[in-house]
C-alpha positions as CSV (number, residue, x, y, z in Angstrom):
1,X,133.0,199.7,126.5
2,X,136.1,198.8,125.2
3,X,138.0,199.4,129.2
4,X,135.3,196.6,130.4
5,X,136.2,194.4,127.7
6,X,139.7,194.1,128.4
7,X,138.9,194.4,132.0
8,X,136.5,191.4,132.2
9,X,139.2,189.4,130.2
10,X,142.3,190.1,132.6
11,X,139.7,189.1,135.6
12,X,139.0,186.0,133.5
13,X,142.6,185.3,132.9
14,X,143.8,185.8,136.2
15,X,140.6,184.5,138.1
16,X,141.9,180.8,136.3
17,X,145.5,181.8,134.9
18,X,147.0,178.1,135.8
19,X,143.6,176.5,134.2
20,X,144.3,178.4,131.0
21,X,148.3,177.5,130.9
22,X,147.4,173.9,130.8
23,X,146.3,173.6,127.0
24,X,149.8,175.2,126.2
25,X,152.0,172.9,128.4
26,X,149.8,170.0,126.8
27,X,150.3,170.9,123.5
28,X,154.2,172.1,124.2
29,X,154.3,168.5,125.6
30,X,152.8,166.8,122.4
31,X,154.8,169.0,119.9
32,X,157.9,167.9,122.1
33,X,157.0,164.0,121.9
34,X,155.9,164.7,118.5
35,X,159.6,165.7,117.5
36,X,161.2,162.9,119.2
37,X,158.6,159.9,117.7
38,X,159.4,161.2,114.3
39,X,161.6,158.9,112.0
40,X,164.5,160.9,110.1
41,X,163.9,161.4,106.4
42,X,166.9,160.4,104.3
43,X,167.1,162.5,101.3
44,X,168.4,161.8,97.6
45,X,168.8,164.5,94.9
46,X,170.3,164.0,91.0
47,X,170.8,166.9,88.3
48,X,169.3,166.1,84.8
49,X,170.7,168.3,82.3
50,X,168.4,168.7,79.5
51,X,169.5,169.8,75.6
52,X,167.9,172.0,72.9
53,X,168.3,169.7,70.7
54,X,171.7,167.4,70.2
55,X,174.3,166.7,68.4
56,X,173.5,163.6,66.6
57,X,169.8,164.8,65.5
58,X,171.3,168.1,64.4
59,X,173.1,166.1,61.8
60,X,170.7,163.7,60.3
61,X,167.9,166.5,61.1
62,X,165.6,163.7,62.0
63,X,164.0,165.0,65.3
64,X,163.0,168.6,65.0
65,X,162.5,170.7,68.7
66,X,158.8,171.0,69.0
67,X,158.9,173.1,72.5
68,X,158.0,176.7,72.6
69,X,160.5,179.5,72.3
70,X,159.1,180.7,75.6
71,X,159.2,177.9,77.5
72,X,162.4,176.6,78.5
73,X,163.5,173.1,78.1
74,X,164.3,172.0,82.0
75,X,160.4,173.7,82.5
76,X,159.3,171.2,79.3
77,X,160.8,168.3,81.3
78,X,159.5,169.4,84.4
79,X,156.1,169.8,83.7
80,X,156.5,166.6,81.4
81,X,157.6,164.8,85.0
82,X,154.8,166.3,87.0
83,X,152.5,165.1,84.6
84,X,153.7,161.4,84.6
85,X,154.1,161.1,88.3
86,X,150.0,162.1,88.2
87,X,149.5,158.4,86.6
88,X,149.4,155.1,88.5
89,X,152.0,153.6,85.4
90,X,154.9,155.8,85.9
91,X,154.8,155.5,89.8
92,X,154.8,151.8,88.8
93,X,157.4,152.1,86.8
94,X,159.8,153.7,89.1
95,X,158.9,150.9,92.0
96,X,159.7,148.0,89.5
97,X,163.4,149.6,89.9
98,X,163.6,149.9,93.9
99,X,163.3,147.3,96.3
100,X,159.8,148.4,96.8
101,X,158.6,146.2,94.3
102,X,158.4,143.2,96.7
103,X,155.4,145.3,98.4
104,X,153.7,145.5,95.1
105,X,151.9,141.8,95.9
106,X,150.8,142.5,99.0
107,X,147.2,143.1,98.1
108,X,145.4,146.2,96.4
109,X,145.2,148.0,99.1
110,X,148.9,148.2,99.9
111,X,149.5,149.4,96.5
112,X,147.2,152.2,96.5
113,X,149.4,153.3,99.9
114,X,152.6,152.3,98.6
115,X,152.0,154.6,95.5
116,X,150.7,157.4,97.1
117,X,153.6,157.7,99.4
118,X,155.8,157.6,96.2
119,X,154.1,160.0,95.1
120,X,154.6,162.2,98.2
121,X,157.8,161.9,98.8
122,X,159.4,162.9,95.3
123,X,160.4,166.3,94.0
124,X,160.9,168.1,90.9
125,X,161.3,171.6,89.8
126,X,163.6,173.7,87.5
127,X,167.4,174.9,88.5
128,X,167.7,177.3,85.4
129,X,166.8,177.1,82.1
130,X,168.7,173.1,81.3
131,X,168.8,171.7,84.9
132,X,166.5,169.5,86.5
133,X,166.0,168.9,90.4
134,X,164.9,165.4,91.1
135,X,164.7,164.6,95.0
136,X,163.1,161.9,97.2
137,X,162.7,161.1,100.4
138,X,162.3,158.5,102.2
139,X,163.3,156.4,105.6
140,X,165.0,154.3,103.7
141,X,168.3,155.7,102.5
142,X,168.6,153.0,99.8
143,X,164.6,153.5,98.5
144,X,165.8,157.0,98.6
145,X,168.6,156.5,96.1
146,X,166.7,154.0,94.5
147,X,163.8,156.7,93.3
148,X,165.8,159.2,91.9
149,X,167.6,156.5,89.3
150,X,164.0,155.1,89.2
151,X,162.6,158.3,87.9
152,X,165.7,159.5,85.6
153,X,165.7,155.9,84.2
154,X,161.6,155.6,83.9
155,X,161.7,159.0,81.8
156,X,164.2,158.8,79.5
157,X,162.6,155.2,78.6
158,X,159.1,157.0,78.3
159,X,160.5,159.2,75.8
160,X,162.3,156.8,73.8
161,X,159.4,154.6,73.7
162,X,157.5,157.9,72.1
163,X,160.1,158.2,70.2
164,X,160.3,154.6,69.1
165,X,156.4,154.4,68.4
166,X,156.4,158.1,66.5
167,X,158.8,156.3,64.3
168,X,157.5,153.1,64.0
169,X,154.0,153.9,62.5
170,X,155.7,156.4,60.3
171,X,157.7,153.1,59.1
172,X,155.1,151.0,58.4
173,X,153.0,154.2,57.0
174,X,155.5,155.0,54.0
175,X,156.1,151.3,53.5
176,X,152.4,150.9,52.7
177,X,152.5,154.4,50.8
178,X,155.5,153.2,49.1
179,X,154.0,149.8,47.4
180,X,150.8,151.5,46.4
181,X,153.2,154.6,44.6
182,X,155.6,151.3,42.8
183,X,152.4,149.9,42.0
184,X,151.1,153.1,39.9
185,X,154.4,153.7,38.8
186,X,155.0,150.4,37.0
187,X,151.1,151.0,36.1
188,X,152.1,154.0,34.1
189,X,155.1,152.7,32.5
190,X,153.3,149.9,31.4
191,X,150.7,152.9,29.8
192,X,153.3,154.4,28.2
193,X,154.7,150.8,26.7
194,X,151.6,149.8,25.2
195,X,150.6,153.3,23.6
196,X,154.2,152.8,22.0
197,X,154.0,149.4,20.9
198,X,150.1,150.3,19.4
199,X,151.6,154.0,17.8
200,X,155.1,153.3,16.8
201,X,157.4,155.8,15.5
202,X,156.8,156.6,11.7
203,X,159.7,155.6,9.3
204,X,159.8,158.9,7.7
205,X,158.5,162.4,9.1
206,X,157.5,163.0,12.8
207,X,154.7,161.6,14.8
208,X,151.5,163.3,14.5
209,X,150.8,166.3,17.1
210,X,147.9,163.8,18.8
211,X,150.5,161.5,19.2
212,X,152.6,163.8,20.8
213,X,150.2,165.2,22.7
214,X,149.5,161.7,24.5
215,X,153.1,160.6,24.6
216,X,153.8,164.0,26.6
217,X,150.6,163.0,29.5
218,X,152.1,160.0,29.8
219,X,155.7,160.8,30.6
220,X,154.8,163.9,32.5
221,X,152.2,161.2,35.0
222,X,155.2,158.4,35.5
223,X,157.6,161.7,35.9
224,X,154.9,162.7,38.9
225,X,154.3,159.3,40.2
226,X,158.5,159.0,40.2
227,X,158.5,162.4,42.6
228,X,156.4,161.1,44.5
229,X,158.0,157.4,45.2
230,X,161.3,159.4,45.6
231,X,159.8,161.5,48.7
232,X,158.7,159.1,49.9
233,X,161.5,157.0,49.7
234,X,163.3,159.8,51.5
235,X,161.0,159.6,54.1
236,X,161.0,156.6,54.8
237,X,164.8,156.5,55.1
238,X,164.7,159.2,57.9
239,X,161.8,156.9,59.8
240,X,164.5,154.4,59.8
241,X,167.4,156.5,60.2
242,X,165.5,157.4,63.2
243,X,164.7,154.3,64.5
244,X,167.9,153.3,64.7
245,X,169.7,156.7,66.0
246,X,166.5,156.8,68.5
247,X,168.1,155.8,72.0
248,X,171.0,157.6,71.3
249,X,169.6,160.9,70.9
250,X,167.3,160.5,73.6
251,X,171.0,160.0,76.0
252,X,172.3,162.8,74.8
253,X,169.4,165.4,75.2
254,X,168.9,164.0,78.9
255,X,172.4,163.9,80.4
256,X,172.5,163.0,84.3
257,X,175.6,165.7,85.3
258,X,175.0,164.6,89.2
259,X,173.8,161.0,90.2
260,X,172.4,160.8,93.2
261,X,174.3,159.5,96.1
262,X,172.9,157.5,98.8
263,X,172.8,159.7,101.7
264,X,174.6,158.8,105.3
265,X,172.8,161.0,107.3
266,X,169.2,162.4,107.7
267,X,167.7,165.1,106.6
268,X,167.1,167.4,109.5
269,X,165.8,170.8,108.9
270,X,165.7,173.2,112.2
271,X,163.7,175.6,110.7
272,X,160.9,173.1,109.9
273,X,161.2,171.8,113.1
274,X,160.7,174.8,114.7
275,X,157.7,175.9,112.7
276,X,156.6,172.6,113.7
277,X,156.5,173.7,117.3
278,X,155.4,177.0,116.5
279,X,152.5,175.6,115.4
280,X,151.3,173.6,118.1
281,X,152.6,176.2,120.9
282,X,150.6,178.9,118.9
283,X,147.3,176.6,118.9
284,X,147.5,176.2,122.0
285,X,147.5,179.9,122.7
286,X,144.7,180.0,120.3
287,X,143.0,177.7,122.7
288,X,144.0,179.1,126.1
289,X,142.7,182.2,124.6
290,X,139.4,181.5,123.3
291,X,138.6,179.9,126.8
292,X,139.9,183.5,128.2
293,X,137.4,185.2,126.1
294,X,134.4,182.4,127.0
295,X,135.0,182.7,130.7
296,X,134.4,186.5,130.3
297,X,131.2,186.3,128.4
298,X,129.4,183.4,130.3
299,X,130.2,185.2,133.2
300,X,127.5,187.5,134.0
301,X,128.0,188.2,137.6
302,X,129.1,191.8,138.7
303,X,132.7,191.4,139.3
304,X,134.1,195.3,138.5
305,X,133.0,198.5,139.7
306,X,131.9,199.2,136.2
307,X,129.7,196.4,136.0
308,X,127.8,197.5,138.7
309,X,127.4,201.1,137.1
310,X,126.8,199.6,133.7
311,X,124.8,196.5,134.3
312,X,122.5,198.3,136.7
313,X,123.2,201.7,136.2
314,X,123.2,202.5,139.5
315,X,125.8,204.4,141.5
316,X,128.7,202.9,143.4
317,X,128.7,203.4,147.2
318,X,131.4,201.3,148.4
319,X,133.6,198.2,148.0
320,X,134.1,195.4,150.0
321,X,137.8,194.7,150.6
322,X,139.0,191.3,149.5
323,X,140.1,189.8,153.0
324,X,141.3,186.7,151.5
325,X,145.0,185.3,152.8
326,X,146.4,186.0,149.2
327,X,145.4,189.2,149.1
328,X,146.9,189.9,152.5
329,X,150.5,188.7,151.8
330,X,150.2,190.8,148.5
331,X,149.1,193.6,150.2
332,X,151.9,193.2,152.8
333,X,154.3,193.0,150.3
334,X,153.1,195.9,148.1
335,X,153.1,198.4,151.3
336,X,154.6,197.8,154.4
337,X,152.5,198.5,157.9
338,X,153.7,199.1,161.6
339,X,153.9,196.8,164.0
340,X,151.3,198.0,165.7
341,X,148.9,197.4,163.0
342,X,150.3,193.9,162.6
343,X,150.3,192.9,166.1
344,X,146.2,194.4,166.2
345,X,145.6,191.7,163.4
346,X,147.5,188.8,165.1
347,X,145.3,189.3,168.7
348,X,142.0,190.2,166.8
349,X,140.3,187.3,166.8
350,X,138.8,186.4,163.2
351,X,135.4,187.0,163.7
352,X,135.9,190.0,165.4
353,X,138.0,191.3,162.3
354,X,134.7,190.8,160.2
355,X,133.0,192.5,162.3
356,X,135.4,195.3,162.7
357,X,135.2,195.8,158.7
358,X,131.6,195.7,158.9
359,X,131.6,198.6,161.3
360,X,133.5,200.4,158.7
361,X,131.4,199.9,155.7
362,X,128.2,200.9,157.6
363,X,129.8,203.9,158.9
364,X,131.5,204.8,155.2
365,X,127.5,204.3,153.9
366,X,126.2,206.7,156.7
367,X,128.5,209.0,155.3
């Protein structure tokens, strides 16, 4: 089963071999034009180096490092990045900083493209534990340049804005906190002025244990509500000390160690290219093939010796000889004759050649 399988295929193959190279030449061809249509890509990388924590907020200890011990801080800005370049507002934000942005007016529709392909064409991914990869490209060596100082730029903003709001509403929090706790405070204090000024101190002797008693609440709830004003006092001075030490924090945790440069040449990758061609070479097998195997199973006429025995299960007598002019020269080729033979099939007329074969079958039959 298996020999008349591969049998029926070669017959199909070579019954139609130029037929079946033609969906690989077409597809060579196309991969080919393919290759020399496509524009160069310029390409635009930069190195941010990212901190634990730095210098300046390990001395005030304002900002405390909220990231995991197991996950590393260029993975934190990473996934970070990834994250951001998933919304329409960071992509935006990295536009307004390229020359892109004169595309941004051109209708909806042209935005949704022009962010997309933004999208698309930036990079970024972890070298190490503090180094991040940001890359572009683009066919414009300038847009390229102009992405990767977009995106550095856009996320060291994002984070100081965090940064900024975080400490912002923790402002204005304590300074609300703060006048309610003055405004108990002096209400206690002016408690503890009255209850003196209604129970002063006796001339003679010591004031009476009730006395005492009360005085002792008293001081011990402005001594509380103090604490409290204090801390939050305190606090309040790191929101501020914060605000103000904010951006330059941020600068120092994210440190660009290499710029991007604006590339001179394109980016031109053989192996990519190659795979490129691979693919459409290999599809095109793929096609050539699957005709192969559809010429062999549509055909259902007896074509080998085995079909006969198989499809009809009858026995084989004898074979007709292919006669055809291509099958000649091969035959001439494979084995070579005498003359005499030769010169017998240059007299005999064609017809009479037929008949001479027939002769032979009948009398190989009658055998």
């Amino acid at each position: 089963m298996i020999r008349t399988a591969i049998l029926r295929l070669l017959e199909s193959y070579f019954r139609h071999r130029w037929l079946y190279l033609i969906p690989i030449v077409l597809l060579t061809a196309v991969a080919v034009a393919f290759m020399m249509t496509t524009t160069p890509k310029y390409v635009a990388k930069g190195v941010l180096y990212v901190q634990q924590e730095s210098y300046l907020a390990t001395l005030t200890a304002v900002r405390t490092n909220q990231e995991s011990w197991w996950v590393s801080p260029a993975q934190a800005t990473t996934n970070d990045l990834n994250e951001l370049m998933q919304t329409n507002a960071f992509i935006r934000a990295i536009i307004n900083q390229t020359k892109l942005e004169s595309a941004m007016s051109m209708g909806d529709q042209v935005v949704d493209d022009l962010i997309a392909e933004t999208r698309n064409s930036l990079r970024i991914y972890p070298l190490g534990d503090n180094q991040v990869m940001i890359s572009s490209s683009s066919d414009d060596p300038e847009v390229a340049y102009q992405l990767v100082n977009g995106v550095i730029e856009s996320y060291v903003q994002w984070q100081v804005n965090i940064q900024r709001a975080e400490s912002e509403a923790a402002l204005a929090f304590f300074t609300d906190v703060l006048q309610s706790y003055a405004a108990s405070l002096e209400a206690a204090r002016e408690e503890m002025r009255q209850y003196l000024e209604a129970n002063p101190e006796p001339l003679r002797g010591e004031r009476s244990g009730i006395q005492q008693i009360e005085i002792q609440r008293l001081q011990s709830n402005i001594d509380l509500l103090a604490a409290r004003q204090a801390n939050a006092m305190d606090k309040e001075e790191n929101a501020r000390l914060s605000l103000a030490q904010l951006e330059s924090d941020i600068r120092q945790t994210y440190l660009l160690i290499d710029a991007p440069d604006l590339p001179q040449e394109p980016d031109v990758s053989l192996r990519e290219l190659a795979l490129k061609m691979a693919i459409f070479v290999v599809v095109g097998i793929l096609i050539s093939f699957g005709a192969v195997v559809g010429g062999a199973i549509l055909d259902r006429s007896l074509r080998l010796p085995l079909d006969v025995e198989q499809s009809l299960e009858l026995p084989l007598l004898a074979l007709v000889p292919d006669t055809s002019t291509a099958h000649s020269r091969f035959l001439r080729r494979k084995q070579p004759r005498d003359i005499a033979t030769v010169e017998s099939e240059a007299v005999l007329p064609r017809g009479d050649s037929r008949a001479a074969v027939g002769v032979e079958i009948s009398e190989k039959i009658a055998s």
